[in-house]
N, C-alpha and C positions, 0 to 999 in steps of 0.2 A: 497522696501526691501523685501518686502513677496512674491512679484515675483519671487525671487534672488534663496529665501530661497524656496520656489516650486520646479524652477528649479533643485536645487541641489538633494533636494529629489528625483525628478524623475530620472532623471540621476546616483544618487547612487544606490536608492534602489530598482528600474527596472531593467530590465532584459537589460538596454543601454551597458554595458561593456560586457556584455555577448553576444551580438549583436554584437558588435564591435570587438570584439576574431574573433566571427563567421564567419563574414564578411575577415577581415584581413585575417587568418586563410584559409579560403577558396578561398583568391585569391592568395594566395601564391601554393595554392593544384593546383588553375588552369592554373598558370604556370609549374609547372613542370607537370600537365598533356598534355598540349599542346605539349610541348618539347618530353614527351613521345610520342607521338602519330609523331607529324613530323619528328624528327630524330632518330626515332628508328624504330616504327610501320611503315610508308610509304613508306622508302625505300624500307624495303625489297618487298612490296604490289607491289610499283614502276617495284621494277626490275623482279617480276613475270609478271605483264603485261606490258611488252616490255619497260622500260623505263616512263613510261606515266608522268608526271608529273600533277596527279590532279589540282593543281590550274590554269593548261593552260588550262583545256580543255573548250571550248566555241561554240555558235552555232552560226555563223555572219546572222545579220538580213537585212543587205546589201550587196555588193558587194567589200565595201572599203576594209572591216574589214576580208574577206578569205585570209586562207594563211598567216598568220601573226604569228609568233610563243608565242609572249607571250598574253595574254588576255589584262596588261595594254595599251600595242603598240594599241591592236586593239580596244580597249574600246576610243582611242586617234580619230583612225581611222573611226569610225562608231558604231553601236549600235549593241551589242553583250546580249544571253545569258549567263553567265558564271556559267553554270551547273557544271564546276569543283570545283570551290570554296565552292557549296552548298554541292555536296557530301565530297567534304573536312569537312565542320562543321559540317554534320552529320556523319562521321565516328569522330569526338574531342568529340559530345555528347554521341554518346552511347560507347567511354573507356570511359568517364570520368563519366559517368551515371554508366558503369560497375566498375570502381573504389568507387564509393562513397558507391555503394552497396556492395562489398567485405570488406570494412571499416564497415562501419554500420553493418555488418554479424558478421564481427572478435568482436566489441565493443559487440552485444550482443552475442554473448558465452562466452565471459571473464564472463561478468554479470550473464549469465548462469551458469559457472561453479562453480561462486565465490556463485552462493546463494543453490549449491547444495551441499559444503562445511561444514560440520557437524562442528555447532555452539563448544566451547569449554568448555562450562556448559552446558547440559542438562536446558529449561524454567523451572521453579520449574511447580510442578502440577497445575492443577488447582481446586477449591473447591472441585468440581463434581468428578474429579479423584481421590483426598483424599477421597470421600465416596465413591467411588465406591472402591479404594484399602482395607478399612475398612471393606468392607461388604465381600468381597474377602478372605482376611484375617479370619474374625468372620467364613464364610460357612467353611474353611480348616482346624479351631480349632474344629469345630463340625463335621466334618466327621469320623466315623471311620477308623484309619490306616487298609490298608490292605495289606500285602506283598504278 
C-alpha cells in the first residue's frame, strides 16, 4: 500500500504531467512540422532543382541497384546509399529546430513585455526609503526659500 501511495505522490506532485503535456504536445508540433516541411517547403526546393525528389536520391554500391528510380525498388535490388532521405531529415531538423526557436523567442518576449509592464500599485517604500524621504523632507524645511 505505501508503494501505491509513493507512486501516486510521484506522479502527481512531479513534474510527470508536465512531462507528459510536453511530450504529447510536442509530437503533435512534429507532425504538423514534418507536413510543413514536405508539403509545402520541398516542393517548391523540388521544383527549383529540376524536379529532384529528395528521398530517391541514392548512391548504388553495386551494380543491381543503378538506374532504378525509387531508393525502396533499389534498396530491394542491392545495397544503396540513400543520402536523399538523410538530407531530407536534416532539412525536417533545422525548420523544426528553426520553429521551436521562433516559439521559445515569441514565449520569451510576451514574458518580457509582460514584466516590463508598470505594476498597478507602486511597491510601498522600503524602510531606508522612508529615512532617506524624511531626511529629504527635514534638509527642504531648513533651507532657505529663494526665488
Amino acid at each position: 500500500m505505501l508503494f501505491f501511495k509513493r507512486f501516486k505522490d510521484f506522479a502527481i506532485k512531479g513534474n510527470v504531467l508536465d512531462l507528459a503535456v510536453g511530450i504529447i504536445i510536442g509530437a503533435a508540433f512534429t507532425t504538423v512540422t514534418q507536413s510543413l516541411v514536405n508539403d509545402i517547403i520541398m516542393p517548391p526546393v523540388g521544383k527549383i532543382i529540376d524536379n529532384v525528389n529528395f528521398s530517391n536520391l541514392y548512391i548504388a554500391l553495386d551494380g543491381k541497384a543503378k538506374g532504378i528510380p525509387s531508393v525502396e525498388d533499389a534498396r530491394k535490388a542491392g545495397a544503396v546509399i540513400a543520402y536523399g532521405s538523410f538530407l531530407q531529415n536534416v532539412i525536417n531538423f533545422l525548420i523544426i529546430s528553426l520553429a521551436v526557436f521562433l516559439l521559445v523567442n515569441f514565449v520569451h518576449s510576451l514574458r518580457h513585455k509582460e514584466s516590463l509592464k508598470p505594476s498597478e500599485t507602486p511597491p510601498a517604500p522600503t524602510n531606508e526609503e522612508k529615512l532617506l524621504i524624511e531626511i529629504r523632507d527635514a534638509l527642504r524645511s531648513m533651507s532657505p526659500k529663494t526665488n
